[in-house]
N, C-alpha and C positions, 0 to 999 in steps of 0.2 A: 374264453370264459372259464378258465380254469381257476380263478378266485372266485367266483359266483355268490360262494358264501362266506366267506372271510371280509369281502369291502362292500361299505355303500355302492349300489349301483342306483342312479335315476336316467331314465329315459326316456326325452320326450320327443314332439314332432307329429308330423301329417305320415301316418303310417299306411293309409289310401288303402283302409280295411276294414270293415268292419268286424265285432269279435262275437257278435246275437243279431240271430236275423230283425231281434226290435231295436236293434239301432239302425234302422232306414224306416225312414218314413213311408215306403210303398213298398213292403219285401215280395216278394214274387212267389215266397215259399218262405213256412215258418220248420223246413230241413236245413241241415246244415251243409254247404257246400264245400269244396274241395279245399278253396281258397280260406275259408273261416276254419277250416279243421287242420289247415300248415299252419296257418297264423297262432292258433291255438295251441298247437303242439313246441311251437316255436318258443311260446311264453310260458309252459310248462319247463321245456328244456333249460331256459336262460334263469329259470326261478322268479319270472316277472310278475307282478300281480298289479292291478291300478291301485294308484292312489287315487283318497277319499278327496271328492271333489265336489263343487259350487260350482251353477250356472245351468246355462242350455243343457238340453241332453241333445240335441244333434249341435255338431262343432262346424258342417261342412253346406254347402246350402250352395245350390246353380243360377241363383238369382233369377230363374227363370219369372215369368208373371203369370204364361198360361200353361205349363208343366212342372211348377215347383216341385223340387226333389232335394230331403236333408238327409245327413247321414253324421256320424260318429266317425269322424275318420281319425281326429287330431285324439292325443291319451296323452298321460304322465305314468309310467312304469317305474313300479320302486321295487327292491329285494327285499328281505327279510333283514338284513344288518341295516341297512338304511331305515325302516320303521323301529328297530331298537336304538339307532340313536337319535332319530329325530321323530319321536312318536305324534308327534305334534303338526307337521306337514301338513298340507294344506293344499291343492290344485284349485284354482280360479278360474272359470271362462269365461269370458265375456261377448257379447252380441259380434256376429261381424259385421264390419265396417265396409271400406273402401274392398279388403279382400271376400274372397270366398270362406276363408278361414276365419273359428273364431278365432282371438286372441286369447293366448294364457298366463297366468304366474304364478310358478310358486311361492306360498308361504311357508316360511320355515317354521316360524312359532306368532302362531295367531294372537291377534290384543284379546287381552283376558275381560274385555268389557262385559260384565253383568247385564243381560236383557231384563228390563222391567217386565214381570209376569204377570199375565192376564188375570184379572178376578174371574175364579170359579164359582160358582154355588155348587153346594155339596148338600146332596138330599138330606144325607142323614142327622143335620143339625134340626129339619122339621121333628123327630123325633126326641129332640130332649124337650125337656117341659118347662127349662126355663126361657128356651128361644123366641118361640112370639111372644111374651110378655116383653121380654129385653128389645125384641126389633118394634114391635107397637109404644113401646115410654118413648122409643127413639126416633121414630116414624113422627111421631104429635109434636116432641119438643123440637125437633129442628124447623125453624123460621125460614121458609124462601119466597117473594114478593116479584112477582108475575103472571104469568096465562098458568092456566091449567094444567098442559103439556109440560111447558118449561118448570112448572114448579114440581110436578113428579119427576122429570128429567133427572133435575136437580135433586133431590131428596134421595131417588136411586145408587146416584154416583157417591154421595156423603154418607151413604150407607155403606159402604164398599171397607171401610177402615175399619169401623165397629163391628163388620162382622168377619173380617181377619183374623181382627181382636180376639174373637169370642172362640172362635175354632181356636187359634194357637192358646188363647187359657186350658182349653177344656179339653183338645183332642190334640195335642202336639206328640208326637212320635206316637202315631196311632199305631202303627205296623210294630213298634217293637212291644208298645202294652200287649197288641194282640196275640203276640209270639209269648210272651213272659203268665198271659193269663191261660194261655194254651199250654205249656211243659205245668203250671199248678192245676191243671186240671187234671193232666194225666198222672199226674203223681197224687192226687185224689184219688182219680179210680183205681191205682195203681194199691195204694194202701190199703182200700177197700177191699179189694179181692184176696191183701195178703191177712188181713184182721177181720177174719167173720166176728156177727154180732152173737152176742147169747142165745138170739130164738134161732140163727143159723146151727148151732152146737147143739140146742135142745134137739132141733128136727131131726140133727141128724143121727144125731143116737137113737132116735126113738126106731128112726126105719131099721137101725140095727137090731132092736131088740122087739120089732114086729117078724122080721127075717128070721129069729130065734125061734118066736114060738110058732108061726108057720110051720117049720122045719119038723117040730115034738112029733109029730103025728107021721114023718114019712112020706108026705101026701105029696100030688101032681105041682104044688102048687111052688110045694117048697122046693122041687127040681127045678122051674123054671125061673127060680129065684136064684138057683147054684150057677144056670146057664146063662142068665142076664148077667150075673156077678162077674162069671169070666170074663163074658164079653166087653163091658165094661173094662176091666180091671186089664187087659192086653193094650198094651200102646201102640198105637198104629202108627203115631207121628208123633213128632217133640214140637212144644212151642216155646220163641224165647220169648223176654220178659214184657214184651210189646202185645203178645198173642199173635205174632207171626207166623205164618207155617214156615216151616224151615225145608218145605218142597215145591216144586215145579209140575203140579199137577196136568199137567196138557196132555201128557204120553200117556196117562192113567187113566184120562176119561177117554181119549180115543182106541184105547186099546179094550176101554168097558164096553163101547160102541160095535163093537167085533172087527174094527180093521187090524189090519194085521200091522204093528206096532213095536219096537224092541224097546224098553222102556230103559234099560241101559243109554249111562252117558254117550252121544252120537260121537263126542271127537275121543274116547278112551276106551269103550266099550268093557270096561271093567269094573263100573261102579254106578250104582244108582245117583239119577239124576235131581240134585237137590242143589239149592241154592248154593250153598255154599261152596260146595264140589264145583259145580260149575264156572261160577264165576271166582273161585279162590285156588282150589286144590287140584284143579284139573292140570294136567301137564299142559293142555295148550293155553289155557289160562294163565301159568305158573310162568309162562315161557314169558308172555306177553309183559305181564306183571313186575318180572328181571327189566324190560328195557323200562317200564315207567322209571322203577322206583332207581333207576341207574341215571335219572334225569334228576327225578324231584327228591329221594332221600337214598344217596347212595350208601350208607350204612346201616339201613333199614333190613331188616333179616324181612320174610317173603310172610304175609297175613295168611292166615289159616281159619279163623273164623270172624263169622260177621260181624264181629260185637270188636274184634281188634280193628277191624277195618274203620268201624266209625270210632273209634278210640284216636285211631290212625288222622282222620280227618277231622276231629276235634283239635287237637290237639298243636297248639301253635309253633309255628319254629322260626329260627330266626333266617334262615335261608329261604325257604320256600313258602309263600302265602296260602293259607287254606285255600284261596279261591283257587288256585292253580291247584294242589290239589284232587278237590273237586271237577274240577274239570276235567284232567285224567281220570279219574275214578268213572265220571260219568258216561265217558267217550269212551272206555274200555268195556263199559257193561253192555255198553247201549249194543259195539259192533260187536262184541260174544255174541248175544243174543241172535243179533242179524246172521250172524255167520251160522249159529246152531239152528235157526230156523231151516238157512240154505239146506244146511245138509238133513234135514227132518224130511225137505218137501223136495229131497233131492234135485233141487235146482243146482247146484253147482258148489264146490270145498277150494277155501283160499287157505295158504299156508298160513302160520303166524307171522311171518316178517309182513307177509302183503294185507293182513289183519292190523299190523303195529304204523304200517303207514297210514292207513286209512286213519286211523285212530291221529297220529301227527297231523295228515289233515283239515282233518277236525277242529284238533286246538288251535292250530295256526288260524282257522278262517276265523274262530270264535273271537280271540283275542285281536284280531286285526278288524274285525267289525264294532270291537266295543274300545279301541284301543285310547278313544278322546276321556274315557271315566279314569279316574283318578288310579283308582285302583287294581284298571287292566293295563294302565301304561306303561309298565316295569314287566310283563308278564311272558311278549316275546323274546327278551334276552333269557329271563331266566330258564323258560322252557328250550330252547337252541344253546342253552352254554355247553 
């Protein structure tokens, strides 16, 4: 098994194992026993994972009548190089027959038959105001000559096109109007906050020049005026342009609480615990960081603040897909996070290599469970080149 990850490997057969105590129809225990955790280790070691598959979920069956007992015995095992070249693969099982065993086969590249998709009704077309008028003109004018039942049957089904109709005029690419009316809005409120109005200006000079003449007299009132000022006027914290905090408040409240708390970064102890630090500029971050971008942009210099990082994933390339990506990014924050919790509630500290596998992990299951979408099917070669 010394090419493991260089060739196609597929492996099939009656392996007389099960790999989860729910593939047996009667488990005796939902523990995992000795035999399921060799077999397990064994498809760890070989790099095997199943392929996606159709049919029964038990392949094995005693044909008993008054002790029936099924099980998962029979699998199709593929590597990683095998779902990069044939992303399309396909395991079949069928009923068994004459044997104990079901029958299987692979398909290498499934027929691209289009399934006719069900009519939905979708609530929210009751909310537009042209909708029952248009389904009532259309309700009266169509003609159907029969019983009662049948001619509503009827009228139902002939409805089913007209109101297809009506949705793709009116709400066709809903999700990306909603996305396009959603960045116009924020860049409204966005403008708004940088372009105060005139009575915002008027007001606020006036408060300047009520704090003036407070002040003329020396009095109690005008000190607590000098001391809100300060307080005020001292930055506790930066927001970016989102209104963000650019901190990780957790260490802060429970150190307010009186536990006893180091508010210092857990893996660097050198620097206050802030977003950015953490998840960018921290050395175990930075570490982590190196093997992505040595995957997904190896002439990529190392991000240092948040505003590059989505710059970073904006930003298209002809190598590497946002979506991939994305998916490092997200698979990198998510196990920081995990990891700095470990060590917050001193449950246990993984190095970064066993951090950056985790994270590998991750991607791989991601992209091999979505592997039939268009757009994840190129996604395990380019993450393993």
């Amino acid at each position: 098994m010394n090419f493991k990850n260089l060739l196609p490997w597929i492996v099939l057969g009656d392996f007389n194992q099960t790999l989860h105590p729910e593939e047996h129809s009667k488990p005796s225990s939902l523990n995992i026993d000795a035999q399921t955790r060799l077999f397990r280790e064994a498809l760890l070691e070989a790099d095997l994972a199943d392929l996606t598959y159709k049919g029964p979920k038990f392949t094995w069956t005693n044909k008993s009548k008054t002790n029936l007992t099924a099980k998962k015995l029979d699998r199709v095992l593929v590597n990683d190089p095998w779902l990069s070249l044939i992303p399309d693969s396909i395991a079949v099982f069928g009923e068994p027959d004459f044997s104990e065993h079901a029958v299987c086969t692979v398909i290498l590249k499934p027929s691209s038959v289009r399934e006719k998709r069900p009519f939905r009704f979708y609530n929210f077309l009751l909310h537009n105001e042209q909708f029952l008028d248009y389904l009532t003109e259309l309700w009266y004018s169509t003609n159907v000559t029969g019983s009662a039942m049948f001619t509503i049957s009827m009228k139902l089904k002939l409805l089913k096109s007209d109101i297809r109709t009506f949705s793709r005029d009116n709400y066709s690419n809903l999700e990306r109007r909603v996305e396009e009316s959603h960045i116009r809005l924020l860049s409204a409120q966005q403008n708004l906050l940088l372009l105060p109005s005139e009575a915002s200006r008027f007001l606020f000079q006036r408060s300047h020049i009520n704090s003036i003449k407070g002040g003329d007299c020396n009095s109690a009132y005008f000190h607590r005026l000098i001391a809100t000022r300060r307080s005020s006027n001292h930055i506790h914290y930066l927001l970016d342009d989102q209104a963000n905090l650019n901190r990780l408040p957790m260490k802060m409240r429970l150190a307010s609480w009186g536990l006893n708390i180091p508010t210092a970064c857990c893996f660097c102890n050198n620097h206050d615990e802030t977003r950015e630090h953490l998840f960018l500029t921290c050395t175990y971050s930075t570490t982590l960081w190196k093997m992505i971008l040595e995957r997904l942009d190896p002439h990529r210099l190392l991000l240092l603040t948040w505003e590059e990082l989505l710059s970073w994933l904006r930003l298209p390339s002809p190598s590497t897909p946002t979506t991939l990506k994305k998916l490092g990014t997200q698979s990198l924050l998510y196990n920081v996070w995990r990891q700095r919790n470990s060590e917050v509630h001193l449950t246990g500290f993984s190095p970064s290599q066993t951090t950056f596998n985790s994270i590998d992990r991750d991607i791989r299951n991601t992209i091999t469970a979505r592997r039939h979408k268009r757009k994840f099917s190129p996604l395990m070669q380019l993450w393993i080149r």
